[in-house]
Residue, then its C-alpha position, 0 to 999 in steps of 0.5 A: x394380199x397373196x403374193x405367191x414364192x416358189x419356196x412357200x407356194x405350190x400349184x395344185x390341180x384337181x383331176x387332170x383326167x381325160x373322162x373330163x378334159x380330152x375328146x373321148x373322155x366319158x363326161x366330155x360331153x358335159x364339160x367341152x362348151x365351158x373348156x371351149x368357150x375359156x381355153x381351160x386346157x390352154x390355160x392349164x398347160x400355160x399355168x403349170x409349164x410357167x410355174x414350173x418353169x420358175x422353180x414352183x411345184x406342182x401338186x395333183x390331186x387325182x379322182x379314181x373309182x375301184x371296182x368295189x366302189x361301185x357297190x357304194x350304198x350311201x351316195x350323192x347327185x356327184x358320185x352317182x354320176x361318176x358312177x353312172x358314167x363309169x368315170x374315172x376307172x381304175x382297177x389294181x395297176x391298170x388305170x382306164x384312158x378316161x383316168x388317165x393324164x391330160x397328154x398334154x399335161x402328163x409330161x409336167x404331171x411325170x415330173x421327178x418334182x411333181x407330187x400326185x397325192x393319193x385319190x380323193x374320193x368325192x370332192x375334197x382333199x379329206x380323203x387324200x393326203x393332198x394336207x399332207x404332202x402339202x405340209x411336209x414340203x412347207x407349203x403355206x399357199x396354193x394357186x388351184x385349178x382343175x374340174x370340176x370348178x363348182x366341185x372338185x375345185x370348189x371342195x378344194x378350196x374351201x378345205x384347203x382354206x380350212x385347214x389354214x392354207x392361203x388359197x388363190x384360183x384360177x378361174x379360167x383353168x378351172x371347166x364344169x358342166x354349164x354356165x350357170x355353174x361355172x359362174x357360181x363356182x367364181x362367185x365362190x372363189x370371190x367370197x372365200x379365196x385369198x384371189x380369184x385369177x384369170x390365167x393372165x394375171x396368175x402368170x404375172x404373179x408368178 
């Protein structure tokens, strides 16, 4: 059973940028049926204001490209889209609107108690130090959301239940490219997370 504590328990969101989640965004387009169809951004911003509001600390786990990233020799179906669509942008200081913050997100993301770890560079934490900093505030638990679901999100999951973190998601703060998709993305969460939770259910946890 996963019973979250604002001591132990921390909320972690995967790329809550603009490309994927605000009108604009470069892969807006793919995403905007599923964010429509469950209120995704609603429900984010429903999420992360409670859990702060009862003492909870927020977690992000951000996605950027550099420049020399795009001379990448070995890559996948993921990041030959990313950089295809020249998602996530981000060059010494400056950072491209699309890898910017969610507005209606960024005031919580900016938050003196928020720690934003350091880029993820495909999919999972194993290339940031989300672990980390996870382990160094004496986190045990994670409520995860974020996009993509069957990508970011699902890496996200399973890496943080490997490395020993009892991992609930919240299905419906969580957007990919299609149904179908979306879809496997729960099915997953069903199999390997502690509890799979629509936003609702999340908050009344909380």
């Amino acid at each position: 059973m996963f019973i979250p504590n604002p001591a132990n328990t921390a909320i972690v969101i995967t790329d809550p940028q603009n490309d994927f989640l605000s009108p604009g965004g470069k892969g807006y387009h793919l995403t905007k049926k599923i964010i429509e169809q469950y209120n995704t951004l609603g429900n984010l911003e429903i999420l992360i204001s409670t859990a702060m509001s009862k003492g909870y600390q927020l977690f992000i786990s951000p996605h950027y490209i550099y420049p020399h990233d795009y001379s990448w020799q070995l890559t996948g179906a993921e990041q030959e889209m990313l950089l295809k669509l020249r998602i996530y942008q981000k060059q010494n200081d400056y950072t491209s609107v699309g890898a910017d913050w969610v507005p209606s997100l960024k005031p919580y993301i900016l938050s003196n108690q928020t720690v934003i770890a350091t880029t993820h560079k495909i999919a999972s934490p194993q290339t940031n130090d989300l672990v980390y900093q996870l382990r160094q505030h004496r986190k045990e638990k994670v409520i995860l959301a974020g996009v993509l679901s069957n990508i970011c999100v699902e890496s996200h999951m399973r890496d943080l239940i490997e490395n020993g973190f009892q991992t609930a998601v919240v299905y419906d703060a969580t957007a990919t490219i299609s149904e179908k998709d979306f879809q496997a993305a729960v099915t997953n969460y069903q199999a390997f997370s502690s509890a799979t939770w629509s936003t609702q259910q999340a908050i009344s946890q909380l």
